[in-house]
TILUM-98825 format. One record per residue (C-alpha): chain; residue in three letters; residue number from 1; x, z, y. Coordinates in nm, 4 decimals, always signed. Layout:
BEGIN
SITE/ch/aa/i/X/Z/Y
SITE/A/ALA/NUM/X/Z/Y
...
***
This chain:
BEGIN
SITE/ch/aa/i/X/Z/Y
SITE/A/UNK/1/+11.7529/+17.4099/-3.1656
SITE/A/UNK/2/+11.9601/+17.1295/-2.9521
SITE/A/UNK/3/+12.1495/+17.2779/-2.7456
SITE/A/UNK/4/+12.0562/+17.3486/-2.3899
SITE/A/UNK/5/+11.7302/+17.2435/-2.4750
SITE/A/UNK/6/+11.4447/+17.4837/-2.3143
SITE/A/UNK/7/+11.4288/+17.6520/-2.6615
SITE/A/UNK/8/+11.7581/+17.6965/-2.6830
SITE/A/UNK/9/+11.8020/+17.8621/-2.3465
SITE/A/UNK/10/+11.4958/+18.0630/-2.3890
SITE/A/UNK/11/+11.6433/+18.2311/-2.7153
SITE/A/UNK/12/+12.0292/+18.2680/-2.5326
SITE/A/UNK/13/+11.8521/+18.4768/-2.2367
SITE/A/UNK/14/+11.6346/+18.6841/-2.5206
SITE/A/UNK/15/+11.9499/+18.7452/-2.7052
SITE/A/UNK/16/+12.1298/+18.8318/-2.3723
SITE/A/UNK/17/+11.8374/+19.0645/-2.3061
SITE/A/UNK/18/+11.9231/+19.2119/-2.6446
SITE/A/UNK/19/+12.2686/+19.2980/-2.5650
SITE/A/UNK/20/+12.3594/+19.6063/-2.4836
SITE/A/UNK/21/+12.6972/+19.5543/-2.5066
SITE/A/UNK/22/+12.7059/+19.2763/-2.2503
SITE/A/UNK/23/+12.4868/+19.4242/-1.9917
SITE/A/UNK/24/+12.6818/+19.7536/-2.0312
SITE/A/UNK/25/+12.9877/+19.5149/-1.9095
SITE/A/UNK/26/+12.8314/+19.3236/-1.6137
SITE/A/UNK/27/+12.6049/+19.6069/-1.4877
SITE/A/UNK/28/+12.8178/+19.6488/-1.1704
SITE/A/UNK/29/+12.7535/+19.1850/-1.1443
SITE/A/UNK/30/+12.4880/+19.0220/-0.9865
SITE/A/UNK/31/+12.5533/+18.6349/-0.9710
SITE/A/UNK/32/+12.4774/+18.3130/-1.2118
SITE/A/UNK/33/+12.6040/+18.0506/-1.3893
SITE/A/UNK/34/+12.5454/+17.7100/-1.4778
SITE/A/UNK/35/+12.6537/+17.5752/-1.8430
SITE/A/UNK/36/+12.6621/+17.1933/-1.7955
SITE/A/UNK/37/+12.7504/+16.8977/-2.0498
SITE/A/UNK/38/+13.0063/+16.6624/-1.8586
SITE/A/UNK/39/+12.9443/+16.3876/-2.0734
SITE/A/UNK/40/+12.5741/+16.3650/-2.1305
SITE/A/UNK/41/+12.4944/+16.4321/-1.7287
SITE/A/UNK/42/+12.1342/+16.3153/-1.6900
SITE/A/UNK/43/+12.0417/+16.3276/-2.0721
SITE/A/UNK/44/+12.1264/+16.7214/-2.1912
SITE/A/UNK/45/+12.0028/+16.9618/-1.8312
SITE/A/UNK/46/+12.2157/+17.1842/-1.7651
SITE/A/UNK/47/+12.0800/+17.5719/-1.7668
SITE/A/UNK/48/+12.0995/+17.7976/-1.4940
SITE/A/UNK/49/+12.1510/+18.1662/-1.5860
SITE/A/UNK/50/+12.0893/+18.4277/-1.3170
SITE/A/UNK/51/+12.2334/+18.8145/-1.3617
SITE/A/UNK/52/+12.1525/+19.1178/-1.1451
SITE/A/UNK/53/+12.3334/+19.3874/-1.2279
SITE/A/UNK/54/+12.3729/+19.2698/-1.5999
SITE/A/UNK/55/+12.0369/+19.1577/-1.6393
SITE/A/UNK/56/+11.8966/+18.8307/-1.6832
SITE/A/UNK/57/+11.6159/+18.7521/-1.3851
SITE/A/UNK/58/+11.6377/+18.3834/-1.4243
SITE/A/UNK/59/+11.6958/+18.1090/-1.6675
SITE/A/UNK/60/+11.6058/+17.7578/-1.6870
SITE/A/UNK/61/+11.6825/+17.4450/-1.4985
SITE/A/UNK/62/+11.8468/+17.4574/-1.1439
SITE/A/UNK/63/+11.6313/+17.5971/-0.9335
SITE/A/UNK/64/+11.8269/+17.5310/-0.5963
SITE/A/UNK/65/+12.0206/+17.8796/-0.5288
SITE/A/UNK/66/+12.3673/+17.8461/-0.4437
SITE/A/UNK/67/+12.5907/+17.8243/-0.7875
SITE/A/UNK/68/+12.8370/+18.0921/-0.8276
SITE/A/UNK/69/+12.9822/+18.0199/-1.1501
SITE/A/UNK/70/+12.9810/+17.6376/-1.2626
SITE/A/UNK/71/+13.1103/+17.5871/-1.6561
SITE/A/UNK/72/+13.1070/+17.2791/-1.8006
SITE/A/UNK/73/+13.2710/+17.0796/-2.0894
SITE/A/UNK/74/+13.1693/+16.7460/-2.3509
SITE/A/UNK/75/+12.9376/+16.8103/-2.6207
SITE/A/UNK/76/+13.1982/+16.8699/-2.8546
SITE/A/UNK/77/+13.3907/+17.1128/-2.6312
SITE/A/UNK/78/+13.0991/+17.2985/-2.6182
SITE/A/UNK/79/+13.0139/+17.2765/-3.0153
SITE/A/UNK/80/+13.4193/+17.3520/-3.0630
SITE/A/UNK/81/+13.3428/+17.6793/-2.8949
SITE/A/UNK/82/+13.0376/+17.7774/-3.0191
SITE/A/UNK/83/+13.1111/+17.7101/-3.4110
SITE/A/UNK/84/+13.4344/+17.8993/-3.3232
SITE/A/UNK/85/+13.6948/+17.6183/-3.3895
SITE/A/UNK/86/+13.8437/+17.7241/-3.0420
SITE/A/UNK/87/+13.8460/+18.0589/-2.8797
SITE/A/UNK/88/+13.6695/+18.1078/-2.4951
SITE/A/UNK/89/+14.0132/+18.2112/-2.3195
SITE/A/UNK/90/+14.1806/+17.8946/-2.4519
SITE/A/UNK/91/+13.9393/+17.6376/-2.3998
SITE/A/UNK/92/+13.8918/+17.7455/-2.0181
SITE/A/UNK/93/+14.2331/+17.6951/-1.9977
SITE/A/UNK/94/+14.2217/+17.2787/-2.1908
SITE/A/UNK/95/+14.1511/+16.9847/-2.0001
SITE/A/UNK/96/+13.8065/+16.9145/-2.1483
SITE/A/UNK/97/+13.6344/+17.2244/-1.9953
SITE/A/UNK/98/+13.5978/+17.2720/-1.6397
SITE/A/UNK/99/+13.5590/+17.6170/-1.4360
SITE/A/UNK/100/+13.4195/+17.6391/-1.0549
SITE/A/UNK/101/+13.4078/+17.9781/-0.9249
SITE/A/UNK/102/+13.5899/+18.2937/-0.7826
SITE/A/UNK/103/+13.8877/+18.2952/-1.0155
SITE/A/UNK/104/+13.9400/+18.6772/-0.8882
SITE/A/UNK/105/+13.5425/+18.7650/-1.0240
SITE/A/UNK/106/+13.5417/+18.5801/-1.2878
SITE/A/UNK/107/+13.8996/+18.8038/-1.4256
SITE/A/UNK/108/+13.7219/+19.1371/-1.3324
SITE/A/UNK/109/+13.4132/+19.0070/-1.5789
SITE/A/UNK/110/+13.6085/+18.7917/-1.8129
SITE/A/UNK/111/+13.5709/+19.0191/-2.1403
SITE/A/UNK/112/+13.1855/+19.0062/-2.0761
SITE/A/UNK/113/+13.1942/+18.6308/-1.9599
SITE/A/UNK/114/+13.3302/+18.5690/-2.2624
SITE/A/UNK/115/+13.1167/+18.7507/-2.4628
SITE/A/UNK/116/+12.8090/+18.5783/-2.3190
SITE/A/UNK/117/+12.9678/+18.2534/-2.4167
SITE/A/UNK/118/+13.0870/+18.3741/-2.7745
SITE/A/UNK/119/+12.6902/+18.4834/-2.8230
SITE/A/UNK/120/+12.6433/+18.1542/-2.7805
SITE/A/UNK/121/+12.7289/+18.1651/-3.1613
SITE/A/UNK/122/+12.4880/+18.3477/-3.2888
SITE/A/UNK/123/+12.2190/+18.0788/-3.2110
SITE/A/UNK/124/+12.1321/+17.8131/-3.4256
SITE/A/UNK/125/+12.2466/+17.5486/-3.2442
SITE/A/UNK/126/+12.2291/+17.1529/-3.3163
SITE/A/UNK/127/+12.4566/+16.9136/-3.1125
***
């Protein structure tokens, strides 16, 4: 599956759905996030992911509501991540990946952000 593509983000909110582990985590968040691609803007659309209380209620393409959580990096940022080449802590922290968003929510969530990014890897992903 490409990623990002509507299968892809389909099977990421199943697997989310699946999780007990990360729900467990964010059942006290309600919010949502949008995973972008800086450098394919208007060719890769970037997916929308919307959590109450640890559940998924929305995912797709942006549907308007105001953006808590805006993540977005290159292609190969992304595939770096997601095949594991560079952990989630460290490449929030590089140049090539972008973070917009309540700094102070985003630390009370982070071991369950980053889990929902690290599941990322469990999908079979083409870049």
């Amino acid at each position: 599956m490409k990623f990002l593509s509507t299968e892809w983000c389909d099977t990421y909110a199943e697997s989310w759905k699946n999780n007990e582990e990360l729900k467990k985590g964010l059942k006290r968040f309600s919010g949502n996030f949008v995973y972008r691609v800086s450098d394919k803007e208007g060719e890769i659309i970037p997916l929308q992911v919307n959590i109450v209380k640890g559940e998924v209620t929305y995912h797709g393409v942006l549907n308007g509501d105001k953006i808590e959580f805006d993540m977005w990096a290159t292609l190969d940022g992304w595939r770096r991540v997601i095949q594991g080449e560079l952990g989630v802590k460290k490449a929030m922290m590089s140049s090539g990946f972008g973070f917009k968003g309540s700094k102070i929510k985003a630390a009370m969530y982070m071991g369950s952000f980053e889990r929902s990014i690290k599941m990322m890897s469990d999908l079979d992903t083409e870049f």
